[in-house]
Structures are given as C-alpha cells and as structure tokens.
N, C-alpha and C positions, 0 to 999 in steps of 0.2 A: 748623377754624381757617384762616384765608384767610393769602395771601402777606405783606397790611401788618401783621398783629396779630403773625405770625411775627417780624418784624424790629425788634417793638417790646422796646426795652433802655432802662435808666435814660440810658445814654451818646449812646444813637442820639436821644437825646429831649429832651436838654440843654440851654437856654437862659439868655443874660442878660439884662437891660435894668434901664436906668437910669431910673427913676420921680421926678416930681417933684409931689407932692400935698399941699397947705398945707406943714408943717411936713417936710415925710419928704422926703430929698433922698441916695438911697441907691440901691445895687445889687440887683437882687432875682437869684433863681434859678426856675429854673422848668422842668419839664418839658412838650412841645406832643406833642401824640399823634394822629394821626390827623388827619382833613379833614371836612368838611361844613357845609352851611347852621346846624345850631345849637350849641352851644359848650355843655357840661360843666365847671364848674373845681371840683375837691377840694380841701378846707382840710383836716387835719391838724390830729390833737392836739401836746397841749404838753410831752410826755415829753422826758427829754434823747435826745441822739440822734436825734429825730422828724426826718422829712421827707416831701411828699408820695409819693414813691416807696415808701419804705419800708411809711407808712400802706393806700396804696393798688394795690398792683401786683399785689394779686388780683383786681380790679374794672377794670380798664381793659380787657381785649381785649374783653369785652361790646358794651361800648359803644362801640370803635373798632369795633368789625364790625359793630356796628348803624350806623354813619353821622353818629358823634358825633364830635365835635373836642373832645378831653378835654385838659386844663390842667391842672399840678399845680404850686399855687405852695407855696413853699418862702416860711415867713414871716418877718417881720425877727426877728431872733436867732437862726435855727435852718439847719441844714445849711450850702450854699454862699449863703446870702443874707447880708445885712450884719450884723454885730452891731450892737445894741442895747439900751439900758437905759429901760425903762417904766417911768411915775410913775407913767400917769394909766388910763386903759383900755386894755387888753391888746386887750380887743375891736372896739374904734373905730377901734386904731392896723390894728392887720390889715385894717379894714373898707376905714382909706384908700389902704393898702398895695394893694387888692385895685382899689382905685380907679384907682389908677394904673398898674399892672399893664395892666387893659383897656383903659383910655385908650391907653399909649404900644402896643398893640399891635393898636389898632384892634378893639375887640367891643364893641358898645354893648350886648348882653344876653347872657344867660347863666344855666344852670340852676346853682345851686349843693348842693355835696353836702360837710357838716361832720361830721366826728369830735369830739366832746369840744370845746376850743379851737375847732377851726374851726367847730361849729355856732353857737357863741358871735360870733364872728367874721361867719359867716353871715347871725345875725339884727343884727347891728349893720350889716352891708351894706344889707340888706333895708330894714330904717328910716331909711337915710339916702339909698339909692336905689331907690326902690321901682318905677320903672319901668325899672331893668334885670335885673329878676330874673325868672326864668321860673319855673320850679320850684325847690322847696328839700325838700330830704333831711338831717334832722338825726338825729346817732348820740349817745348817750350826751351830747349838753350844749345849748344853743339861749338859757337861760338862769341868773343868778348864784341866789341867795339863798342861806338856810340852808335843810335839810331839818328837817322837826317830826320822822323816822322815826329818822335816824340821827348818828350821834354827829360832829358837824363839828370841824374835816375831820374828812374820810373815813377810815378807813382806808387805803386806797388813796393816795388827795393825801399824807398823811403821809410815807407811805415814796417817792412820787416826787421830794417836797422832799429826803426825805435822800438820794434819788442825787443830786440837783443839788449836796448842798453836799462829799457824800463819794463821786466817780464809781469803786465799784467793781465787779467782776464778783459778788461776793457780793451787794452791794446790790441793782446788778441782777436778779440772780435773785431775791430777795426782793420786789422789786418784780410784775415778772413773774411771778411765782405766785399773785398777787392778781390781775393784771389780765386775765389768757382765765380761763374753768370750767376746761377740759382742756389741760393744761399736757403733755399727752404729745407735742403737736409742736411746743414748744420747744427744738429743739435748739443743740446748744453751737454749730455754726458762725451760728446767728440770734444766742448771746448774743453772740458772738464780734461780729460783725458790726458790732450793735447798744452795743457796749462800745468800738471803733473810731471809730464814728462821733461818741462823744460828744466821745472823749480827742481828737480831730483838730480840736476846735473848744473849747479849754477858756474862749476870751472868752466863747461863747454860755453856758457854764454859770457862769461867776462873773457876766455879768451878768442871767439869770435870778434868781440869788442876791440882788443889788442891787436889782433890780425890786422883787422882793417886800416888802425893806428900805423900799424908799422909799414901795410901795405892796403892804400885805399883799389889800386886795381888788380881784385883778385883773380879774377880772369881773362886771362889776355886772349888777342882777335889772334884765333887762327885762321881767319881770311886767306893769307895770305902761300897757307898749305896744305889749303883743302883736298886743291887736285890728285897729292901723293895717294892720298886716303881710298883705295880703288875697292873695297866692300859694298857691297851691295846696302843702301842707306833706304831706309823710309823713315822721312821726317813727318811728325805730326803738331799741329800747333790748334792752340783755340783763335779763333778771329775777337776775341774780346779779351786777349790776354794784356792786363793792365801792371803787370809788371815784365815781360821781356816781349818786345814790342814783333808782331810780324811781319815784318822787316828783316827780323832777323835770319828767321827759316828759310824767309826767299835771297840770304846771301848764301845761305849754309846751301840750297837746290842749287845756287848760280856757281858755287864754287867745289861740290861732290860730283865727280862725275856719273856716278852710277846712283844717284839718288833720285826719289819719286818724293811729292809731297802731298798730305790733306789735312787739309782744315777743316775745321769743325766749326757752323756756326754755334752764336749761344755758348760757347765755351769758354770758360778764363784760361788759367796757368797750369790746370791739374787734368788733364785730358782723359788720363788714366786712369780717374774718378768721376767724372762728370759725365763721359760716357763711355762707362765699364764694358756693357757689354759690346758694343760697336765693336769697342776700341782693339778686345780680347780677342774675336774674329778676324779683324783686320791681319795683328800682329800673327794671328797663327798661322793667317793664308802664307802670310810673307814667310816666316821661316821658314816652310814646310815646303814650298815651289820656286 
C-alpha cells in the first residue's frame, strides 16, 4: 500500500459543489480520491443510509494506486447531498445530477462503476451522453422491468421500503440479512454506523417515502435501448441476489452489445463487498485492457 492510498479517509476526501443542470439547482457531496489522466466515478445504491463512501471504500485504494482519480458522488436525497423528492425518473435525475457534477468540476469523460441505483443511474448517463463514458461496470441493476422468475418486488425491495418508512435497527438488520450471502461480517458497529447515518438525514427518508408516492416506478426498463449504449460493459451480479433478481444482468448481457458478464456464487446484492478483493482485480484488469 503506497503513502496516498494510506491517507485516503471519507474526511480527507470530502467535497462540495453546487450543480446547475436543466432543472437541478442544488448542492451535491462527493468524495475526490486520488490523481491521474483518467477519472473512475462510483454511483451507489438506494438503501437508506447509502453513500458512495460507505458503498464503496473497499474498492478504492486499487484503483487510486493504480493511477485512477476515483469520484464518489453522493446522489440527490442521500447522505450530505441535498434532499429531494422524485416524480419522474430516479434514474435520469442522478444521470443529470452526474452531469453536472463533471461539468462544474471539469472531466469531460469518465469510467463509470454502479451498484443497484447507480448502475440504473449509469446506463441512463450512458444514453444520454455516450461520448463521455469510457467504461462501465454494472452491479446488481443497469436496468427497470419486472422479472418473469421472481415474485415483484423483490423480496429484498420489500423490506428496504419498510426501513425507509419505519428507520429501525431491527428493520435494519432484517434488511441486511437478505442483502450479503454471509452475514457473519455484519457487525453491530456497521449496523450501528449504518443506523446513524439514516436517523442524521430523516428529510432523505421521508422524501424517498414521497418519491415513491408520487412515483412508485422509479426506474424504468431500458431494455428497450440497450443496443445504443456501444461501451465496453462488464456486468457483475451475485447468483443469491434477493433483491434485484438474475435475470436481470442476463437482459442487461442480451441487450449491451459489447458486454461480458460474471457471477458470483454465494453472493447477494453487494458484490463489491462480499468479494472485495476478487471483485478489485477483476474491475482493474477490465479498465486497464
């Protein structure tokens, strides 16, 4: 581990800026890691409590010691970014979110790398600027529909709706038992942690609540234009993922033309945590060739 990867903390890494992108006139947050010629940004699922930090601080020294300037934006409604309440696409708004994000901070291209939400997020970037995208690495989401396999929602979505509308540490953990395979390194200062983070932001959780109210399908199926998306794609999914079902990754393989997929057995929804280090190797072979 080199001297810069050592001194990389959520705090040391911290940033704001104020975005203005059609309609979105708001404060973002965001994490800046590292230095180099080409630029990494991590989108983050939609859990309460979620932040890029949190999603991804097993995955970052990799790629800051490989030479990557990795970005962890923090989306509207969530962590220290602005609250907000979604009618329309959850996915579009992040996409223009992420627009402006790069614009006010100067990077006109960029590899992007989604959990859940943020692959969602991702491919809505993707089709709406397809010449700043380098590579894409989609976890557990990329696109909406129903699954033909499993019973919608999910399991999973289920019980994360009822943390959003009841934020307790029992729900939590009920959530969290579904969402890694092996739950033996959840420990209580993670739930703890992760139980903090929500109750410190309670507008993000009541207006997730709203969102859904006004709009219950936040993510709509880009099935339908995948093919435009001509970046080089590696999809990754768990084979035990009990909230966005594998089904789905193999429409997002059927409909990417230049994508590759792997599975993880033993995995749930967080691949990116469950197997860190695999997963860090994997993603650097793929940028790097």
């Amino acid at each position: 581990m080199t001297a810069t990867t050592q001194a990389l903390t959520e705090a040391s890494t911290s940033q704001f800026v104020r975005i203005r992108e059609g309609d979105l006139d708001l404060q973002l947050h965001y994490n800046d890691c590292g230095a180099g010629a080409e630029t990494v940004v991590m989108l983050h699922g939609s859990g309460p409590g979620a932040s890029g930090w949190a999603n991804f601080n097993r995955n970052l020294e990799p790629l800051v010691a490989a030479g990557y300037r990795v970005i962890l934006m923090d989306c509207p409604g969530w962590s220290k970014s602005d609250p907000i309440v979604c009618s329309g696409s959850r996915s579009d708004l992040n996409a223009r979110a992420l627009k402006g994000l790069l614009d006010a901070i100067g990077i006109d291209r960029a590899h992007l790398i989604g959990n859940s939400m943020g692959g969602h997020s991702a491919v809505a970037f993707a089709l709406a600027n397809p010449e700043r995208v380098g590579k894409l690495v989609l976890m557990g989401g990329g696109t909406g529909g129903a699954s033909p396999f499993a019973p919608m929602p999910t399991e999973g979505i289920k019980l994360l709706q009822g943390l959003y509308r009841e934020p307790t540490i029992d729900n939590l953990k009920k959530m969290m038992s579904v969402f890694v395979y092996d739950t033996s390194e959840l420990t209580e200062e993670l739930f703890q942690t992760r139980l903090d983070n929500m109750l410190s932001r309670r507008d993000h959780l009541e207006n997730f609540v709203a969102s859904l109210a006004a709009n219950p399908r936040q993510f709509p199926d880009f099935a339908p234009r995948l093919a435009e998306i001509t970046a080089q794609t590696l999809i990754v999914w768990g084979s035990n993922d009990r909230f966005v079902p594998m089904d789905t990754g193999l429409r997002l393989l059927a409909g990417l033309p230049n994508a590759e997929l792997h599975v993880f057995n033993r995995c749930g929804h967080w691949a990116q945590w469950e197997h860190a280090d695999k997963f860090n190797r994997m993603v650097l072979d793929f940028l790097t060739h």
